[in-house]
C-alpha positions as CSV (number, residue, x, y, z in Angstrom):
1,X,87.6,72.6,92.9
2,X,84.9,75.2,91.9
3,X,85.2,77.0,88.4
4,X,83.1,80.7,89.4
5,X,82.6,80.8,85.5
6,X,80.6,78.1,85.3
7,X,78.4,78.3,88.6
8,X,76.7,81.5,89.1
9,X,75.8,81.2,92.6
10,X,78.6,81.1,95.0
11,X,76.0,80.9,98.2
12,X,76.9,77.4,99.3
13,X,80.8,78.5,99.0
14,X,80.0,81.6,100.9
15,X,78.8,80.0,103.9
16,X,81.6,77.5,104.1
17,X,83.8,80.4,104.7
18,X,81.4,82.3,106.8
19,X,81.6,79.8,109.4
20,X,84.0,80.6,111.9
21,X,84.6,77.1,112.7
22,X,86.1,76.6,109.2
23,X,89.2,78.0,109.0
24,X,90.2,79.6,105.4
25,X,93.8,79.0,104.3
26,X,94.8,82.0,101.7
27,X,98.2,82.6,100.2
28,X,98.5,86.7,99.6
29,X,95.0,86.5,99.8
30,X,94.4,90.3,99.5
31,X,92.8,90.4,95.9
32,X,90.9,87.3,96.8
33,X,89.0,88.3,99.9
34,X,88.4,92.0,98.1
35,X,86.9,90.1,94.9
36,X,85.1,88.0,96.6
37,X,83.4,90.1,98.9
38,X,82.5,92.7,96.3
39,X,81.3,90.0,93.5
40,X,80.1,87.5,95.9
41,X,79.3,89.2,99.3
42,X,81.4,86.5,100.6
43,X,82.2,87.1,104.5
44,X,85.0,85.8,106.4
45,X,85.0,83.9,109.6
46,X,88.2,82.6,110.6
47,X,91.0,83.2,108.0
48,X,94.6,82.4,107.8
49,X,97.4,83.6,105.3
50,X,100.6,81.8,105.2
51,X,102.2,84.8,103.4
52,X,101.7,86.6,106.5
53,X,102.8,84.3,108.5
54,X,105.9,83.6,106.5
55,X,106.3,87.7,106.5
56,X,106.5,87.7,110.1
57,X,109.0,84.6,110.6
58,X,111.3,87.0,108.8
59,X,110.7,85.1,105.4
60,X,111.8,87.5,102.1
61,X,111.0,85.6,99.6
62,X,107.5,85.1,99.6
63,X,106.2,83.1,96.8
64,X,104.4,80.1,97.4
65,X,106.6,77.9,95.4
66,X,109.8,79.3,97.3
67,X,108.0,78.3,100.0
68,X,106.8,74.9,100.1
69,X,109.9,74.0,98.3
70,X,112.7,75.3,101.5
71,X,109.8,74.6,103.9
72,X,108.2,71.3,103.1
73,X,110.5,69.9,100.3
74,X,107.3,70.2,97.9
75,X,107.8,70.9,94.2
76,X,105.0,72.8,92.1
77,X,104.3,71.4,88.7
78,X,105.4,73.9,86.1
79,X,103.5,77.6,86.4
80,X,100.4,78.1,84.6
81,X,100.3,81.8,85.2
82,X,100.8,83.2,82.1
83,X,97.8,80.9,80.9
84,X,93.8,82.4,79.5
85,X,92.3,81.2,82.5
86,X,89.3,82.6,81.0
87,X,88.9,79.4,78.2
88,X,87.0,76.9,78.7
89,X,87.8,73.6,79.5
90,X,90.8,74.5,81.5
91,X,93.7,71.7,80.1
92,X,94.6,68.8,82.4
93,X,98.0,70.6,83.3
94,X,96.0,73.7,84.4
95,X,93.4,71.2,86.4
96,X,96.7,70.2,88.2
97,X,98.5,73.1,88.4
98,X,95.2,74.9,89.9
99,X,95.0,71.7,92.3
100,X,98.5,71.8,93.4
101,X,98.6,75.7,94.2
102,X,96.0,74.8,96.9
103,X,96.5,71.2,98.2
104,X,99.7,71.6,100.5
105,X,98.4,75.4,102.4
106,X,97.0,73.1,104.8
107,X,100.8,71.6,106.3
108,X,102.3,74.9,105.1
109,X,99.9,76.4,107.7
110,X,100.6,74.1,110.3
111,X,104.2,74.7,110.2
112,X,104.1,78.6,110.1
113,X,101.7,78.3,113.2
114,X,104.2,75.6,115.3
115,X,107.2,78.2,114.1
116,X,105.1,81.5,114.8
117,X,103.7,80.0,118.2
118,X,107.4,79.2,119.4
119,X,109.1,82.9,118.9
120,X,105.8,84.3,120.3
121,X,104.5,85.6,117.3
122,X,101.0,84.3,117.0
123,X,99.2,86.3,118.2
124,X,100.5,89.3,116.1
125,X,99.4,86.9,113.1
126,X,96.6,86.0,114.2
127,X,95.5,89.6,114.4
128,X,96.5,90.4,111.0
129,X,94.7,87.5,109.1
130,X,91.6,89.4,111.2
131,X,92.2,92.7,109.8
132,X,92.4,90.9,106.1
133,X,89.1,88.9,106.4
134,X,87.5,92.4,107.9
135,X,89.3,94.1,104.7
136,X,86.5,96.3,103.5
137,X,85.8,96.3,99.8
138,X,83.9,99.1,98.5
139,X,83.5,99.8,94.6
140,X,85.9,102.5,93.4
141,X,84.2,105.6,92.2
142,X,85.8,105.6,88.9
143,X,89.0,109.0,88.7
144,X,88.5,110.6,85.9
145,X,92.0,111.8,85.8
146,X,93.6,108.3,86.5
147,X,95.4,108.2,83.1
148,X,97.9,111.2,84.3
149,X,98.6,109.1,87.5
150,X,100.7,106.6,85.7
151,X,104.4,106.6,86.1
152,X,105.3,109.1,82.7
153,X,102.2,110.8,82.0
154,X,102.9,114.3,83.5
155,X,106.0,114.2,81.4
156,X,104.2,113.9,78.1
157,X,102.4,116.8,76.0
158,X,98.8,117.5,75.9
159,X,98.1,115.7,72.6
160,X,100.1,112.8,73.7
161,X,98.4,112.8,77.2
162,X,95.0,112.8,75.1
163,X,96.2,109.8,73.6
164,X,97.2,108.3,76.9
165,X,93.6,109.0,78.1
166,X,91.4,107.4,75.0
167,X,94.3,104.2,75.9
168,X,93.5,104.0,79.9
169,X,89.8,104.3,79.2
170,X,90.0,101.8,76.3
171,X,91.8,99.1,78.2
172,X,89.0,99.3,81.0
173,X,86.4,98.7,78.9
174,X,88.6,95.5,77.2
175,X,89.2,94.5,81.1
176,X,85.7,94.9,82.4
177,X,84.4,92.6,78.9
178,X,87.4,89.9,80.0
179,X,86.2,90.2,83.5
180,X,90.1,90.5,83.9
181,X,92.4,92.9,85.9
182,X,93.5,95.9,83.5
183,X,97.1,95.2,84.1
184,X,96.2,91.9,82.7
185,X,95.3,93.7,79.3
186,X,97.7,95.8,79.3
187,X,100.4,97.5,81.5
188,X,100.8,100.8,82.6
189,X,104.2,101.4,81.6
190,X,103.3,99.8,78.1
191,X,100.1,102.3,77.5
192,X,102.7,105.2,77.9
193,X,105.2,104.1,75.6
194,X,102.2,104.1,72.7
195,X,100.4,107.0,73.7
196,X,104.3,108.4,73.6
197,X,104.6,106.8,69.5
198,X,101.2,107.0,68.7
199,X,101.4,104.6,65.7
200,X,99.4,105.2,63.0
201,X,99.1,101.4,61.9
202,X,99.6,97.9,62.6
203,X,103.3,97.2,61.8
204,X,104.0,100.6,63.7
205,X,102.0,99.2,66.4
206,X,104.2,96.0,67.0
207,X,107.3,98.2,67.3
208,X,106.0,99.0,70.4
209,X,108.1,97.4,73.7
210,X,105.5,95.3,75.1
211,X,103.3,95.4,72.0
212,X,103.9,91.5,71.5
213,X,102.2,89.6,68.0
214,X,99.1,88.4,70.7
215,X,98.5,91.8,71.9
216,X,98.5,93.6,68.3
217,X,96.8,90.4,67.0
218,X,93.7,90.7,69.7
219,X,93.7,94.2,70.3
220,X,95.4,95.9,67.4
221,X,92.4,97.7,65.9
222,X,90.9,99.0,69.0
223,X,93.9,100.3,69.9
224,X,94.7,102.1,66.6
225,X,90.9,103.7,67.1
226,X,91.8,104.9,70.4
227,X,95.5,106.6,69.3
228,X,93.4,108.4,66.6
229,X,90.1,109.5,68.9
230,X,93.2,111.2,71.1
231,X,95.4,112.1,67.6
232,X,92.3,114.2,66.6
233,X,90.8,115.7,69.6
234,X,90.4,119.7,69.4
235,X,92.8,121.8,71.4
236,X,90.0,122.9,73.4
237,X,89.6,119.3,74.5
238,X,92.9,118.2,75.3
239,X,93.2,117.1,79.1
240,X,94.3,119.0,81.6
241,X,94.5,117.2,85.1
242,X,94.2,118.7,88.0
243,X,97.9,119.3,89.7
244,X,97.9,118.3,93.0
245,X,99.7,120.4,95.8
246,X,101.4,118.3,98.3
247,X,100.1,119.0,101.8
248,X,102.5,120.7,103.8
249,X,103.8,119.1,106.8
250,X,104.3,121.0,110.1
251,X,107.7,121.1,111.2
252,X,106.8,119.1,114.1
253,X,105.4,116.3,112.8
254,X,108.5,116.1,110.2
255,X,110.7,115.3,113.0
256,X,108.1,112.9,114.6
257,X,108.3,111.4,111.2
258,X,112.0,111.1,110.8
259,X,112.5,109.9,114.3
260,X,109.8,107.3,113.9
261,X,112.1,106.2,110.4
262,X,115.1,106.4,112.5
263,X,113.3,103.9,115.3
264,X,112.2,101.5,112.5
265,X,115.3,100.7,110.8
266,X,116.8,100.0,114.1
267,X,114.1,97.7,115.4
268,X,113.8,96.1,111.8
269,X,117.2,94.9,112.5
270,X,117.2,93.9,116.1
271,X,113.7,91.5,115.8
272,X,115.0,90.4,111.5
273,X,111.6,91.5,110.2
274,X,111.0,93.7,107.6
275,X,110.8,97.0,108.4
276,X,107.1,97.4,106.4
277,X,105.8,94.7,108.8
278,X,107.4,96.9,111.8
279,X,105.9,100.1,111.2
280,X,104.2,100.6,107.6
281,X,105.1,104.1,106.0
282,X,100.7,105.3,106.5
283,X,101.1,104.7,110.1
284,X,104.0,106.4,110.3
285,X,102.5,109.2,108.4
286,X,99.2,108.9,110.9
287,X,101.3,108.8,113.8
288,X,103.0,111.6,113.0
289,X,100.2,113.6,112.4
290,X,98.3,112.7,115.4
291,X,101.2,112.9,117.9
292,X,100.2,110.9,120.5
293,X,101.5,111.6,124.0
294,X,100.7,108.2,126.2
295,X,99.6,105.1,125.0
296,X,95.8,105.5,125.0
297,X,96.2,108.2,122.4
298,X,98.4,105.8,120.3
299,X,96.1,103.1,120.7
300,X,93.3,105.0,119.0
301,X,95.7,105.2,115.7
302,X,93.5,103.6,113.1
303,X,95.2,100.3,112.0
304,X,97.9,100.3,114.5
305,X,96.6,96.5,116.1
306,X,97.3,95.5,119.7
307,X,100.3,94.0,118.7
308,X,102.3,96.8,117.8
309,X,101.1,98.8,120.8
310,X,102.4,96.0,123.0
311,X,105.2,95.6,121.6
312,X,106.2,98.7,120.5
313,X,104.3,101.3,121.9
314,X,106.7,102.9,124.8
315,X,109.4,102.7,122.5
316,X,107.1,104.4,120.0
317,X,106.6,107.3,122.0
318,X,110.0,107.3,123.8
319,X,111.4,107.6,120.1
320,X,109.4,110.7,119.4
321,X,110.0,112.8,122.4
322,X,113.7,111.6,121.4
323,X,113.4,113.6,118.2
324,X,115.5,112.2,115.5
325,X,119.1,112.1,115.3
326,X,121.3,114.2,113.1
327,X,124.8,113.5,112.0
């Protein structure tokens, strides 16, 4: 076990997994391959993720303790997630909890690979867990509109949505000093309920849904001071975001798009996967778009993978010369 709080170089770790003879076993591994290749610049030899590989043995519930449990017959001691992993020491039941989230990949792995390699889906695995360890990770330019993004804003008035603003900006700095994810701090939906009440003090504050005791207790007064920056900003500084048109779609590539849709649900069906593994809603929209005619144009679809293409891609194209079907 390696705390990445208390060892500032993670160089020896990073060539561990750099080495493509040492195979990396991730559950939903997304966030972890992105943070550690933008902290770290960690690289990625030869990666596996048994959510994927459970995703495409037709698995819906995906959570590792669902898991190992039907799978394997392996029970997880009691979650730690809602825990401050950020304290120092970590408890003995965290120690275990952090050990036993890892310990049984390693059979879980061998079993979706003996499962996967008997349906002839392996390869198409395989292929995925590539894509995730080449997962680029650049650094965000920070949106200076993101506030009016969240689910709500757009509905609220300007001095409300100035509130909203002084919130979003105020929880990323208390993220980026916790070296935790914002939603961690706080979450979306909460910041628009008090930028929608804008309480003036503490008890207000905790009447909040989703302002619990710890949150007013720990952030309480920063959060007041941000409600009154946006309470008292000038008219002429209220925030207006941008709106943002939606492209419109040529009528041709509609229908490509609705027969594509059409194909998926049926194909979903017929190989019991879900129909996001099949054909994810961006390719559809890049397919669409591009409307390829033969199957060297389709295979130049960025993200597509050889897998699909093979499997799918004359019935692909077949489905949108089709056209969808109405009625």
């Amino acid at each position: 076990m390696i705390d990445p709080l208390g060892i500032g170089d993670l160089g020896p770790l990073a060539r561990v997994v750099a080495d493509p003879a040492n195979v990396v076993v991730l559950h939903a591994g997304d966030n972890d391959v992105v943070e550690l290749k933008r902290r770290h610049g960690v690289v990625f030899g030869t990666l596996f993720d048994t959510s994927i590989g459970a995703r495409f043995l037709g698995h819906r519930e995906l959570g590792l303790e669902v898991l190992l449990e039907r799978l394997l017959g392996v029970t997880l001691p009691p979650s730690r997630q809602k825990d401050d992993w950020s304290a120092r020491p970590l408890s003995p039941a965290q120690l275990e909890y952090a050990a036993s989230d890892v310990q049984h990949l390693g059979r879980l792995r061998a079993y979706l690979i003996e499962e996967l390699r008997r349906i002839g889906r392996l390869d198409w695995v395989e292929e995925e867990c590539w894509a995730l360890a080449d997962l680029p990770a650049p650094e965000r330019p920070p949106d200076p509109h993101a506030y009016a993004s969240l689910k709500g804003a757009r509905e609220l008035p300007a001095p409300a949505l100035a509130t909203l603003r002084e919130l979003y900006e105020t929880r990323e700095q208390l993220a980026r000093v916790a070296d935790r994810p914002p939603f961690k701090i706080l979450s979306n939906e909460i910041l628009v309920k008090i930028a929608q009440a804008a309480p003036a003090d503490m008890a207000s504050l905790a009447e909040v849904p989703g302002c619990t005791s710890r949150v007013v207790g720990r952030w309480g007064a920063t959060l007041l001071s941000a409600i009154d920056r946006g309470r008292h900003r000038p008219s002429v500084e209220l925030p207006r975001p941008p709106r943002m048109p939606r492209p419109q779609w040529p009528a041709d590539a509609r229908h490509r798009s609705e027969a594509l849709r059409q194909w998926r649900a049926k194909a979903a069906v017929s190989i019991g996967l879900d129909p996001g593994i099949v054909l994810p809603n961006r390719l559809i929209g890049a397919i669409a778009d591009g409307g390829p005619r033969d199957l060297a144009q389709l295979s130049r679809i960025e993200g597509l993978r050889r897998w699909r293409l093979e499997a799918f891609g004359p019935q692909l194209l077949d489905a949108m010369a089709a056209g969808p079907r109405t009625g």
